[in-house]
C-alpha positions as CSV (number, residue, x, y, z in Angstrom):
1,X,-5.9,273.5,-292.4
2,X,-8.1,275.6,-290.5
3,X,-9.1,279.3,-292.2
4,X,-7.8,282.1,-290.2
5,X,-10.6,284.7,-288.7
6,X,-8.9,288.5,-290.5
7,X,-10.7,291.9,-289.5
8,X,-9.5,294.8,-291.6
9,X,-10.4,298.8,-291.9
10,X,-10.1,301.0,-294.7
11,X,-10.6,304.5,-295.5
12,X,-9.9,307.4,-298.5
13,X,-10.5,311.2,-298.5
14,X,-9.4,311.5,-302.2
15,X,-11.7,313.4,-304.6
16,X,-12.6,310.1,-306.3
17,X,-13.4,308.0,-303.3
18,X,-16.2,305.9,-304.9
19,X,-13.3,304.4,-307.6
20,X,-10.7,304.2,-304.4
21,X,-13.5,302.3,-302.8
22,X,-14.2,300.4,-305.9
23,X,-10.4,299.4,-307.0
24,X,-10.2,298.2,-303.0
25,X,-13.8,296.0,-302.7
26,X,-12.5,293.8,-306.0
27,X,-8.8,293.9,-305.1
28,X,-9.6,292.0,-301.7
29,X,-12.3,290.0,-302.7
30,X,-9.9,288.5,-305.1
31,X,-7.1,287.7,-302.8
32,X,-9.8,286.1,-300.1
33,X,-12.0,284.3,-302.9
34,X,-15.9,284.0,-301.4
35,X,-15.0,284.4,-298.0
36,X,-14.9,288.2,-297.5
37,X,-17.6,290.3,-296.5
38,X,-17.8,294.3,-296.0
39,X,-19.4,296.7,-294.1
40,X,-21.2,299.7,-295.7
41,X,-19.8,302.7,-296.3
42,X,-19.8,305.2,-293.7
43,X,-18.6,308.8,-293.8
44,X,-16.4,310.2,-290.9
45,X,-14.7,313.3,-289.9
46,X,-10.5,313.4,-290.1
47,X,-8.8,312.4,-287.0
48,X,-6.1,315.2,-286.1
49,X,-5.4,315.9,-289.6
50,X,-7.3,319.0,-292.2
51,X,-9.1,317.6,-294.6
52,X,-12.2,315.9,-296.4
53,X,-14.4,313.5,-295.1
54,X,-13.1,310.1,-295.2
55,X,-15.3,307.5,-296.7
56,X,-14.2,303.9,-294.7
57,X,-15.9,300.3,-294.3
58,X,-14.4,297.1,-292.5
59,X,-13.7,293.9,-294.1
60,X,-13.9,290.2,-292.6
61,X,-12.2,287.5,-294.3
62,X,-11.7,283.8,-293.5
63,X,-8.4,282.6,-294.9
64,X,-5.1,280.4,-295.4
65,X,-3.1,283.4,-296.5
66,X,-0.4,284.7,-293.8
67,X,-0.8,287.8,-292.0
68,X,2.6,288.8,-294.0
69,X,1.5,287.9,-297.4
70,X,-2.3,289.6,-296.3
71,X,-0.4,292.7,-295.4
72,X,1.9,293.1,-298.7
73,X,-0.8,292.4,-300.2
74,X,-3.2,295.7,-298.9
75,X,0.0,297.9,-299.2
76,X,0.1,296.8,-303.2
77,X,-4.0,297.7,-303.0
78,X,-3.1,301.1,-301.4
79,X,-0.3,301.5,-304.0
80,X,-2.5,300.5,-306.7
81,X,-4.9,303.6,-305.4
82,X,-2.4,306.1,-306.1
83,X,-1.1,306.1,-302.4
84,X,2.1,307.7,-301.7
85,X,4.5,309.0,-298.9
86,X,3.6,312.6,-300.6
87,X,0.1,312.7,-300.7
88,X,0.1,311.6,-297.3
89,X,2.1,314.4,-295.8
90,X,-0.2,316.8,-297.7
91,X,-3.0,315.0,-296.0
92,X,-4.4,313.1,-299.1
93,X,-5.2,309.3,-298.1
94,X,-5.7,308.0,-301.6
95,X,-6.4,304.7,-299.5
96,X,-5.5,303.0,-296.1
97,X,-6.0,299.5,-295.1
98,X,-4.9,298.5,-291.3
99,X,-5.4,295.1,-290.4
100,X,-7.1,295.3,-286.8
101,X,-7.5,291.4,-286.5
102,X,-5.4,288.6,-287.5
103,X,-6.1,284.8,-285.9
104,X,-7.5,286.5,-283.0
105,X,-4.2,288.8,-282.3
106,X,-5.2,292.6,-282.2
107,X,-3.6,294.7,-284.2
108,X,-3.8,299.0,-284.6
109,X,-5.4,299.3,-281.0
110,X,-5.8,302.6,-281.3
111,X,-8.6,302.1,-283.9
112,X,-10.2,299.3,-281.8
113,X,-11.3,302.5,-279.4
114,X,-13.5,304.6,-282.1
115,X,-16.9,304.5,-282.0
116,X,-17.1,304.4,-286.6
117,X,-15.0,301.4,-285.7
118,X,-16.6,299.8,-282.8
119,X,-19.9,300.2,-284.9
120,X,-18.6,298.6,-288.1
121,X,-17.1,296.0,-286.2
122,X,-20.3,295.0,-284.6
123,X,-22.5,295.0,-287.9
124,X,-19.9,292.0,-288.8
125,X,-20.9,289.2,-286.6
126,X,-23.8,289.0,-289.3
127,X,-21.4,289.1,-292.6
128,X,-19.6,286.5,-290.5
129,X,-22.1,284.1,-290.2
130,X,-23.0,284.5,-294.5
131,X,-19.1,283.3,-294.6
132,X,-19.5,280.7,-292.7
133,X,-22.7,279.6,-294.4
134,X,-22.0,279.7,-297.7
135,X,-23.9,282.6,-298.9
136,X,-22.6,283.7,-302.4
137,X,-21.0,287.4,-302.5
138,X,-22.7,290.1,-305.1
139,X,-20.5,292.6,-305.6
């Protein structure tokens, strides 16, 4: 069976970001194994809400998985970050994870059209090819 091509974003504003980030990277490199690679970290401005900075980076995966199973999966992930309902609506994104590609079907078009996006997208045609090669991950 061929492995399915997934793009994914992420992005906090908690107070602890660098464990958000942390609990995230070895959450989803377990579920995709040694084919996952991720952008650095960049730092953006909130988009029409008040609040810190979010921290986000964009994953690419090869994999088997479903996109169902994928996207229980990253809500789990979020869960596991202390995400919830309530800290959302008080504008606290303990963690977000938006698949944006899934076997070449688009998802979240709206985020296709940011620049941070559009620039972290393009730094993974490199972390692609280190999939697709072999290259061991160091996390």
């Amino acid at each position: 069976m061929k492995k399915k091509k997934i793009l994914f974003a992420t992005g906090t504003n908690s107070p602890s970001a660098c464990d958000k980030v942390a609990i995230m990277r070895m959450r989803i490199s377990e579920l995709f194994k040694n084919n996952i690679r991720f952008t650095p970290i960049i730092k953006t401005t909130p988009i029409g809400i008040v609040s810190q900075d979010f921290s986000n980076c964009v994953g690419i995966a090869y994999t088997d998985l479903p996109f169902e199973k994928i996207n229980e999966e990253f809500k789990k992930i979020e869960f596991e970050c202390g995400d919830t309902y309530d800290k959302r609506r008080k504008n606290l994104v303990e963690m977000d994870i938006d698949i944006l590609e899934y076997d070449g079907i688009r998802y979240h078009e709206k985020d296709w059209g940011r620049g941070y996006i559009i620039d972290m997208i393009k730094q993974t045609c490199i972390l692609e090819n280190e999939i697709l090669n072999g290259k061991q991950i160091i996390l």
